[in-house]
KOLVEX-27451 format. One line per 2 residues: number of its first residue (from 1); their letters; for each residue x, y, z of C-alpha. Coordinates in Angstrom, 2 decimals. Example, Ala and Ser with C-alpha at 12.3 -4.5 7.8 and 13.67 -1.06 7.14 Angstrom:
BEGIN
1> AS> 12.30:-4.50:7.80  13.67:-1.06:7.14
***
This chain:
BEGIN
1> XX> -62.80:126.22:133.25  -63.36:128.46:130.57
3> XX> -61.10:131.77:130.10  -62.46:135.07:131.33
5> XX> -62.35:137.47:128.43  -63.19:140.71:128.54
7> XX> -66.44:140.48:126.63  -67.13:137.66:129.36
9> XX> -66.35:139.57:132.39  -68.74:142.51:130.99
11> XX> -71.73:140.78:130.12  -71.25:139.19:133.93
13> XX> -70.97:143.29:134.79  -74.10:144.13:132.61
15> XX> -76.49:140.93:134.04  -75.58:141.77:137.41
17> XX> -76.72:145.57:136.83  -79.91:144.31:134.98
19> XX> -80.83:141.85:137.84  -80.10:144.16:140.27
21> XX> -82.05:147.44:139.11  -80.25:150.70:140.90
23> XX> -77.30:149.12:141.73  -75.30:151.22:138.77
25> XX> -76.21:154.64:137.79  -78.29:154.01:134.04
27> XX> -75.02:155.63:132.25  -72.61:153.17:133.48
29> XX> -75.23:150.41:132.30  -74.69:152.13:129.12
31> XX> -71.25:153.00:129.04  -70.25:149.24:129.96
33> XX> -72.63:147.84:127.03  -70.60:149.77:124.41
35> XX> -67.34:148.69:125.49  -68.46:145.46:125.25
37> XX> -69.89:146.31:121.88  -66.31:147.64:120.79
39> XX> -64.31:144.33:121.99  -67.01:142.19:120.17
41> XX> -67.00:144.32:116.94  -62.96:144.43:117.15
43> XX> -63.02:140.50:117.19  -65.12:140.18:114.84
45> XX> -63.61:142.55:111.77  -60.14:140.86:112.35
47> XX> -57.93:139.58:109.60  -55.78:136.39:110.52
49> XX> -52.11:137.37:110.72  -49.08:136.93:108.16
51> XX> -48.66:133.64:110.78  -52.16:132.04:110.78
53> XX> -52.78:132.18:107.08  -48.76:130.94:106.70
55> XX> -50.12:127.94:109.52  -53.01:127.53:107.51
57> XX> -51.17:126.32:104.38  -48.65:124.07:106.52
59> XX> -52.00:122.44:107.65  -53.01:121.76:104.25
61> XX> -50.11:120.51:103.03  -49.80:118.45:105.98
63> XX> -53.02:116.76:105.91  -52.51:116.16:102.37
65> XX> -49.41:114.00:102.48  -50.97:112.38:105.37
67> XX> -54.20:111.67:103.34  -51.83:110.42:100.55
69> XX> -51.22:106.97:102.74  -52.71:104.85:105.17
71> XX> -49.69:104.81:107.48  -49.26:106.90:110.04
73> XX> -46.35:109.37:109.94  -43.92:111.06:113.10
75> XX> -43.59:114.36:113.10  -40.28:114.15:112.03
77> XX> -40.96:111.72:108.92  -43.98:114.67:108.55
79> XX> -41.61:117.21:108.48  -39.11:115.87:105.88
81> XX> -41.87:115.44:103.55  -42.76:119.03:103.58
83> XX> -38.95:120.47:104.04  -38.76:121.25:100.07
85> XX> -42.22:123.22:100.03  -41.21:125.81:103.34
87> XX> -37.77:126.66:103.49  -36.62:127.29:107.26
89> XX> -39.83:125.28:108.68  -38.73:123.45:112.10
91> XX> -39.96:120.24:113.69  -41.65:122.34:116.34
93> XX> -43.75:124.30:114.26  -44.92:120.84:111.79
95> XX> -45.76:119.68:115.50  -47.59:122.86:116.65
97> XX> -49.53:122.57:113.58  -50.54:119.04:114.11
99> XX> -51.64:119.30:117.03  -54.00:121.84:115.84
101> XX> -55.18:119.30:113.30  -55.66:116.71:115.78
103> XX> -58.02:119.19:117.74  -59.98:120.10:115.03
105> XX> -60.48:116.57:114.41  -58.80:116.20:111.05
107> XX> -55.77:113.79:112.00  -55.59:111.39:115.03
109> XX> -52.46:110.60:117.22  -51.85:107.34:118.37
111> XX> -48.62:105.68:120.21  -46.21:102.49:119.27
113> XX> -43.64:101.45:121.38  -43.29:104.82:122.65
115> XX> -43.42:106.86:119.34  -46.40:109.12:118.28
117> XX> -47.64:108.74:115.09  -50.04:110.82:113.32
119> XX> -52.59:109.83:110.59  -55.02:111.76:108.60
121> XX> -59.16:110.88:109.65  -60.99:109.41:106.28
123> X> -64.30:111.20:106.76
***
């Protein structure tokens, strides 16, 4: 199931008032549209935080010493070979940012004897 956002929840508003003519007054119609307007224009015109553009670069990094070799790597080995290049980085934060690699289809996780390893997709 899909999560209800508030741009979701008023275009379900707004179809429900079209399809049903009379059921709202014309200015709530109207009023409703532009607040949907405002969360879609607010989503749109925003900047990635200090974070995401900091997550960004881990990523890169990440998939680059990943890409360097055709063995797969543990988050921890992953870690160590980034350490130098972000001071204070932690093992959950290499394994956040994994994970959003392996979503995004970029590097696949696989198991041996109980131990995930992760290793970069050749395209």
């Amino acid at each position: 199931m899909e999560k209800m956002t508030n741009v979701k929840a008023l275009e379900t508003v707004i179809a429900f008032a079209t399809e049903n003519e009379g059921v709202f007054a014309p200015e709530v119609v109207e009023k409703v549209t532009k607040i949907r307007d405002t969360f879609i224009n607010k989503a749109t015109n925003r900047k990635p935080t200090k974070a995401q553009e900091q997550g960004a670069e881990i990523r890169a990094t990440i998939k680059a010493v990943l890409e360097a070799t055709d063995k797969g790597f543990t988050a921890t080995e992953v870690l160590n070979a980034i350490a130098n290049e972000y001071e204070g980085i932690t093992l959950p934060r290499v394994t956040a940012q994994l994970t959003k690699l392996k979503e995004n289809g970029e590097v696949e996780r696989y198991l041996d004897k109980k131990t995930a390893y992760f290793k970069a997709i050749k395209a």
